[in-house]
N, C-alpha and C positions, 0 to 999 in steps of 0.2 A: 169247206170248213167255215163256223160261225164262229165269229167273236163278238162277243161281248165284253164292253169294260165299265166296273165300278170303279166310284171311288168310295175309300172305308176310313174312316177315323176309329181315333181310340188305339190302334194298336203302337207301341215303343219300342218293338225288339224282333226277334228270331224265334221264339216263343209265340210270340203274335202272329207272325205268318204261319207258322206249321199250325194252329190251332186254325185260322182261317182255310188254308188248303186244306185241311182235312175233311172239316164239314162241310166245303163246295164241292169237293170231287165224291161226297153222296150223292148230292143232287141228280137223278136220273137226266142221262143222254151225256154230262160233262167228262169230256175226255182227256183235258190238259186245265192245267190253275197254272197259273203264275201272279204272285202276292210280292209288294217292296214295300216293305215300312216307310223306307226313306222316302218313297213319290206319293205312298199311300193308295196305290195303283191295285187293282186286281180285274186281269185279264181269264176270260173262263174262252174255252176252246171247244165246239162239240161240233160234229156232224150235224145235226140238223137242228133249230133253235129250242133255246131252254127256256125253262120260267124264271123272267125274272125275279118274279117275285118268289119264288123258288130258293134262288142264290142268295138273295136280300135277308132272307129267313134263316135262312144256313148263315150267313155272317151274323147276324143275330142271335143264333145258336152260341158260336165262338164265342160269344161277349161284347162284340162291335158291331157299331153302325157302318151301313155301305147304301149309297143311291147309286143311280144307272150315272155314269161319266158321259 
């Protein structure tokens, strides 16, 4: 298993996170998301490594910024 973790601003709520996981677990090979407003944390989980810059663009989708943590 690969992890990768960002960090993402912008997001304030429950709302925030579900818009975030929804367009990282597009992202080809991502198997698991885990998104916290409150740490600002998003953890992406896959078998073999993703693009980050992939993810980065998919958070970007959602509305918010995210760099690699």
């Amino acid at each position: 298993m690969v992890t990768s973790e960002f960090a993402v601003t912008g997001m304030t709520c429950g709302h925030c996170e579900k818009s975030v996981r929804e367009e990282v677990s597009k992202v080809a090979g991502v198997e698991n998301v885990e998104v916290s407003v409150q740490s600002g944390r998003l953890v992406v989980n896959s078998a073999t490594p993703v693009s980050e810059t992939d993810v980065i663009a998919a958070v970007d989708e959602a509305g918010y910024q995210a760099v690699l943590a």
